[in-house]
N, C-alpha and C positions, 0 to 999 in steps of 0.2 A: 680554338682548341680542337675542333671535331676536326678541321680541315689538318691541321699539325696531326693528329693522332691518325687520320684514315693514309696520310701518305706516309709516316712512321712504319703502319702498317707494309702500304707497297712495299718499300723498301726489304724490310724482312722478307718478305717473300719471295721477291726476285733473289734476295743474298743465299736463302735457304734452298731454291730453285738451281744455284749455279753453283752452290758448293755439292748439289748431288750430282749433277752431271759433270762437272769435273772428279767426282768419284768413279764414275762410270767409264767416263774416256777416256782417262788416264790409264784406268783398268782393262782399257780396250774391250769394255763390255757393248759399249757403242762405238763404231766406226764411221768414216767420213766415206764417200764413194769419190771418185773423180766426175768432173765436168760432165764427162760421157756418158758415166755412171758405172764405171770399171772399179774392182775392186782397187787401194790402195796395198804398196809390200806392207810384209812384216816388219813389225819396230825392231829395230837395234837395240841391244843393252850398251849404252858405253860412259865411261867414265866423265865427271866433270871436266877434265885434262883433256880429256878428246873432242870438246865442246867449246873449250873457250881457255881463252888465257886467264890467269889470275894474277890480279895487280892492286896490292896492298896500297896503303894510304900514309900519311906522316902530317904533321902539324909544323909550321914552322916557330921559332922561339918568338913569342908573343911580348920579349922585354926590346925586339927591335922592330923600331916604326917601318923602315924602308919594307919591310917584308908582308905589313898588310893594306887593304883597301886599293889592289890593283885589280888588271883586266882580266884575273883567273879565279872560278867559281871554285872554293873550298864549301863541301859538304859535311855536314854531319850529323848521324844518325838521329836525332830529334825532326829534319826537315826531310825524312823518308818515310810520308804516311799518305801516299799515292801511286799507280802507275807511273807518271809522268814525273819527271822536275825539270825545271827550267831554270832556275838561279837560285841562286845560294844569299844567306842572310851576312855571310863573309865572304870577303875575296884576298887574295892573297896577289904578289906581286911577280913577276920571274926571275927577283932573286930569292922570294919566300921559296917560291918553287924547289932553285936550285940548291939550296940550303937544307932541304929537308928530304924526309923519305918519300914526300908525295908524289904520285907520278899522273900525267895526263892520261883522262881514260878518253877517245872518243863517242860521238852522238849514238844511241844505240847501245851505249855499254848496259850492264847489270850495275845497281852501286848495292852492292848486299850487305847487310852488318852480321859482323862477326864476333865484336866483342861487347860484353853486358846486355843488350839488342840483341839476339841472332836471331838471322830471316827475315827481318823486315829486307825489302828490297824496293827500287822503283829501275826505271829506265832514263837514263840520260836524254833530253826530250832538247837538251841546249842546244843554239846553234851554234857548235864549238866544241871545244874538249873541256873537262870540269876533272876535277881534281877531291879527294876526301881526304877526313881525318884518318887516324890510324885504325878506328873501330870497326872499319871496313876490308873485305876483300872481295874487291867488283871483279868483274867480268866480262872481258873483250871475247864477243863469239865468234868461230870459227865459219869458214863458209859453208860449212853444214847445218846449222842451226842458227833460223829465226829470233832474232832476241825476245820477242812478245810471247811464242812457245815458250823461252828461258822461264820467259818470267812469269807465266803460271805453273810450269813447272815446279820451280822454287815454291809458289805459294800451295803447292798441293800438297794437304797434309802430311802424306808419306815423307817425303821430303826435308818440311818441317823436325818433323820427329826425327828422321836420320842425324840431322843437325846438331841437334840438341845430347841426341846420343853419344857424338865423339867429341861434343864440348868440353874443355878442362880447368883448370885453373884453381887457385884456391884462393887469391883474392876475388877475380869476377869470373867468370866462366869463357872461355874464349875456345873459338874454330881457329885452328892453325891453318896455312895455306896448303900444307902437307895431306890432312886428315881430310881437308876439303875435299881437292882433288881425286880422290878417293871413291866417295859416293857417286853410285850410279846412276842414271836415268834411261828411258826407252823413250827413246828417240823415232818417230816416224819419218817418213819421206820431206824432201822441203814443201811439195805441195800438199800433205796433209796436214805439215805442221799450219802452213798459211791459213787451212778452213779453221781447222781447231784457236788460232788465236783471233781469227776474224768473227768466229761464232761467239768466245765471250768477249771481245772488244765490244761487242753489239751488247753484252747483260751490262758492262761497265758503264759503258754511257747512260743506257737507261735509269741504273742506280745512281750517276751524278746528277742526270738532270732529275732525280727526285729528293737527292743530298740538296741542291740549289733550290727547289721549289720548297723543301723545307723549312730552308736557312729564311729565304724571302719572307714569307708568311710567320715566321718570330721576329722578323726584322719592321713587321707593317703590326703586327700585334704588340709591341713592343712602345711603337710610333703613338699606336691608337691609344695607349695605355696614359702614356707622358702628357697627353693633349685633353684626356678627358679626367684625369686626377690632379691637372693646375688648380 
């Protein structure tokens, strides 16, 4: 219990540690320098539309067989609670595909949720193109933006909050593809966007492998329990 509690602890503190320096850098209150040690330009303001495509999602009709349990990863917002994904808990076929509003996003995309969900996001991590439900409106990046920038971007609570701002609806709440596009971000160079998503890809890992050494040590506490209370 002492080992479970003391890296419970780690974990908070690194989460608490990265959420104030991405207060800071996002704020450009801290800056990156180049290699050399040259200043990096000014950030750009520019719109979501200027950053990435936006490519909503569809579900195919679930009363016909041929349309599920093929070679195309269908997503949805319940299996967006990571960085990374890699497959889907459904797959669809390519006539689900062609049948429905779902459209291929490639590796690297944004899958961001838009509807009842807004803002959870991960990265398309598949070797492949993956496909979502309709509660999404991912994000194919422009060649000026790093999808790993994107997507702390996204998770920076400014962001967040904009989100939720132009959300509507009066059964659930939903971002339109319209209202998306809209919202702005400051955009820095490609090579500082690179430091900046390199810097917390490095707090990311450290919090999974202490999510894993967690999980482990309930899983051998767990073990020790079952064997000593036969």
């Amino acid at each position: 219990d002492q080992k479970i509690e003391l890296n419970e602890r780690k974990r908070e503190v690194l989460e608490k540690i990265k959420k104030s320096l991405m207060q800071k850098i996002f704020s450009q209150e801290i800056r990156f320098k180049s290699k050399n040690g040259n200043n990096f330009g000014d950030w750009k303001k520019l719109k979501i539309d200027d950053v990435a495509t936006i490519q909503g999602g569809g579900t195919p009709s679930t009363q016909i067989a041929e349309y599920w349990n093929g070679e195309i990863q269908w997503m949805t917002p319940t299996e967006i609670n990571s960085k990374y994904v890699h497959n889907s808990l459904r797959t669809i076929t390519k006539l689900g595909l062609a049948n429905s509003s779902a459209k291929l996003l490639p590796k690297g995309s944004i899958l961001l949720t838009t509807r009842a969900t807004i803002g959870a996001c991960s990265i398309n991590n598949f070797d492949g193109d993956v496909c979502t439900n309709q509660g999404f409106q991912s994000l194919i990046c422009k060649n000026n933006i790093i999808s790993e920038f994107l997507y702390y971007s996204i998770n920076h609570p400014a962001f967040q909050k904009e989100m939720k701002k132009i959300a509507s609806g009066s059964t659930f709440l939903e971002v339109s593809p319209s209202n998306l596009k809209k919202i702005t971000l400051q955009i820095p160079s490609i090579e500082e966007q690179k430091r900046i998503s390199d810097f917390f890809s490095i707090f990311d890992k450290k919090i999974n492998l202490i999510k894993l050494k967690i999980n482990a040590l309930k899983q051998i506490k767990q073990g020790l329990m079952q064997q000593m209370f036969v």
